[in-house]
Structures are given as C-alpha cells and as structure tokens.
N, C-alpha and C positions, 0 to 999 in steps of 0.2 A: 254749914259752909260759911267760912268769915266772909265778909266785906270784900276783901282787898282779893280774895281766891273768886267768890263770885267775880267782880270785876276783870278780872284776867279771862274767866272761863266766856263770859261775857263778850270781850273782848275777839279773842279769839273764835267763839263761834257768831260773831255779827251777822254773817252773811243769813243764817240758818235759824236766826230766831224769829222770824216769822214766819215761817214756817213750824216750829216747837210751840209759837204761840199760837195756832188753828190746832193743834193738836190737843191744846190746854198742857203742855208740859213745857218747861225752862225759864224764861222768863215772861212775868205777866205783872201788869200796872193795876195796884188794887190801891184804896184806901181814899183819903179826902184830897183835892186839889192840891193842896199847900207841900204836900209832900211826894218824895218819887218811894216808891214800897215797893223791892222787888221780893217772889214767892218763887223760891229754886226747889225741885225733887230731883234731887242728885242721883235719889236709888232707882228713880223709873229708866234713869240711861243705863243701869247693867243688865249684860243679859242675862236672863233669870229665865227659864220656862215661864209661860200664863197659869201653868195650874198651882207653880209656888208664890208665884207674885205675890204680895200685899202689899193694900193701896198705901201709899206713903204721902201720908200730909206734907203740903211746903209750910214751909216756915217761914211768911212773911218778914221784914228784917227794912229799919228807912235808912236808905244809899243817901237820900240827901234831904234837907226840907229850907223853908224858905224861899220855894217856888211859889210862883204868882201864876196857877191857869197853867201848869205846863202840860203840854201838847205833845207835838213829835219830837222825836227822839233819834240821834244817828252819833255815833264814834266817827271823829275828826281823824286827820293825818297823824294829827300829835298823840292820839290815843284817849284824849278824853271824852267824855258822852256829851253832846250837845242835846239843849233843850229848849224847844220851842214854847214859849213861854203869852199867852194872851192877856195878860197885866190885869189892873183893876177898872177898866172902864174911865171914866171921869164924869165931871159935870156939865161938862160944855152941851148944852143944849143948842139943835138949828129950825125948831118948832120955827113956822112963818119963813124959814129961808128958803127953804125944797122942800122937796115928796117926802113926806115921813112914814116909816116903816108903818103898818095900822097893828094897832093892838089888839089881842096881842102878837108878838112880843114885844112888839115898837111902844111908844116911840124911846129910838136909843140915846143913851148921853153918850159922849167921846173925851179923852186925853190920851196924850202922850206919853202912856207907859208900858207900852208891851215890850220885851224885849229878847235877846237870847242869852242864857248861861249855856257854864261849863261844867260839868263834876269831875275833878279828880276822881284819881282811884280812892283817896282817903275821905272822897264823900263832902271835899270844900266845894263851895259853888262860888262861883267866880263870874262878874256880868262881863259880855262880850260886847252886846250893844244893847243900845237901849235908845227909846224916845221914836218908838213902833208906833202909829195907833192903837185902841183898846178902845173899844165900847161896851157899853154895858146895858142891860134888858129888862127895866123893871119886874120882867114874869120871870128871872132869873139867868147867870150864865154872862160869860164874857167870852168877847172874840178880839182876836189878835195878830198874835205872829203864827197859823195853826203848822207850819211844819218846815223843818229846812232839813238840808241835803246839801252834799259834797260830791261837785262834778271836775275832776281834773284837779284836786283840792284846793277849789273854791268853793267858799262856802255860800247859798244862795236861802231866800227865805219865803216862804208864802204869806206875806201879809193880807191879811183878810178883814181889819177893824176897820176901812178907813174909808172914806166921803161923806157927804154931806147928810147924808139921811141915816148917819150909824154918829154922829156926831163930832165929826171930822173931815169939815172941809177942804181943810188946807193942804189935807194928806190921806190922797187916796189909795185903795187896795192895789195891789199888784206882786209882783217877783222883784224883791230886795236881792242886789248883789252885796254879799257883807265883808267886808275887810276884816277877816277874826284878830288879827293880831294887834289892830288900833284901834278896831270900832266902829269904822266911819262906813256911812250905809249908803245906798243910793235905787230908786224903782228903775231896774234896766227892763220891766215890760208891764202896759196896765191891763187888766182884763180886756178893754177892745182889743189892742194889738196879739192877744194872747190869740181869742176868738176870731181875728179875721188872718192870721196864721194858721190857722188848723180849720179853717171852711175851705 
C-alpha cells in the first residue's frame, strides 16, 4: 500500500485505530525515535474464513523522519497527522536551585525544544510550534510535549518537560492551548489546577 493510500485509509478510519492497534492489526509505531514507521496488513481486513487465512506480514514503510522524541499522534481538522514531539533535552542544569529528581533517573538537564509537527500526506513535516520544555535523563530518555488532541478544533497539548527539578524553571508542565495556524502557545492549566479540579 503506497504512502499517500495508507494516509487516506488512515485518515479515514482515525476514529478506529486504536482500537486495530490492541488487536495488533492496522496501524502500529515501530522503529527508532527519529522516525514515524507505519506497518499496515491490508489482507488481515478481508474476509477470508480462519481456516484459509495466512498470516500476512506488514510492511513497515517511514511516513516521515526528522522527528525529535515523537510521542502522540492525532489527525487535525485540516487532515494532517499531528505529532507530539518531546525534543532533545538541553543543558540547563538547576542542581543547588530545588529538589532534584535522585538518581537514577535524575538529575534532569532542561531546554526549550520540544515542540509539535505536522505530516502531510506526502510525508513533509512541517513545525507548528515550538520552544516546549524538553528534559533530558542521563540513564536515558526525553520528556516533552507527550500528547496533543483536538477539542472543538483547538488544538491543546500535554506538556510534561517543565519545572525546576526536570531543568526548566521558567517553564512549567501543564495543558498548552496552541494556535496551530501561527504557533503562538500558551499553559491554559498547570498540574495543581488540574488536580484540585478533579478532587
């Protein structure tokens, strides 16, 4: 299945791919960080009797690369896949300022690059925003932006890299409302307000 036919099928069945993916069929995120690698078995959706069936290998296939850490994943109003992206960490160290995470996996370094893309259907990736938190974990691993969602088509983000003891004081964790069309971000709620809303 090309590219641009996955992405349609993709497309079209959003609502149901996670559900195909606890089943292990349609689509599924394999391979290293840096890359999105989608694996489709187009034959396991006909219907076929169980006694003729044969297993049908997917065909892993990279939809896009030049991701940094991407995370969740959701199809926007406009039709393209959004990617929740947790960047490279940085080297801002706040060792002596606050609590530091204990090792391992602390203590974290912090910068300003986590961010969210876009994929085209033809597989361009394109930054939406950027200048997220991103820390990084000497014993391995970066945290970020770990997932955004489209509520009323706004798009909204889970920033998860940020305060003082992940190496980013200046900018804490919380629920990013994001302007997809300019970029411009802002935390419309921080984890307290989150947890003293839902006690």
């Amino acid at each position: 299945m090309g590219s641009m036919c996955l992405y349609r099928w993709l497309r079209s069945e959003h609502s149901s791919v996670a559900k195909t993916n606890q089943e292990g069929r349609g689509m599924k995120l394999i391979g290293p960080l840096s890359s999105l690698i989608i694996a489709s078995a187009v034959g396991t959706f006909a219907p076929v009797s169980s006694i003729a069936q044969q297993a049908i290998e997917p065909t892993p296939f990279i939809l896009a690369s030049g991701l940094e850490g991407p995370r969740g994943l959701r199809f926007g109003p406009d039709g393209y896949l959004y990617v929740a992206e947790a960047g490279t960490g940085g080297t801002t160290s706040t060792a002596g300022q606050c609590t530091q995470v204990p090792t391992p996996p602390g203590p974290w370094t912090g910068g300003p690059n986590a961010r969210i893309s876009k994929i085209s259907p033809n597989g361009t990736r394109t930054t939406v925003a950027s200048g997220f938190p991103s820390t990084f974990s000497p014993a391995g691993g970066t945290i970020g932006v770990a997932d955004v969602v489209f509520l009323d088509d706004e798009l909204y983000a889970v920033v998860s890299g940020g305060g003082c003891s992940h190496g980013n004081p200046k900018s804490p964790s919380g629920i990013a409302k994001v302007d997809f069309k300019t970029g411009s971000w802002h935390l419309s709620a921080r984890p307290t307000q989150i947890l003293s809303a839902t006690s």
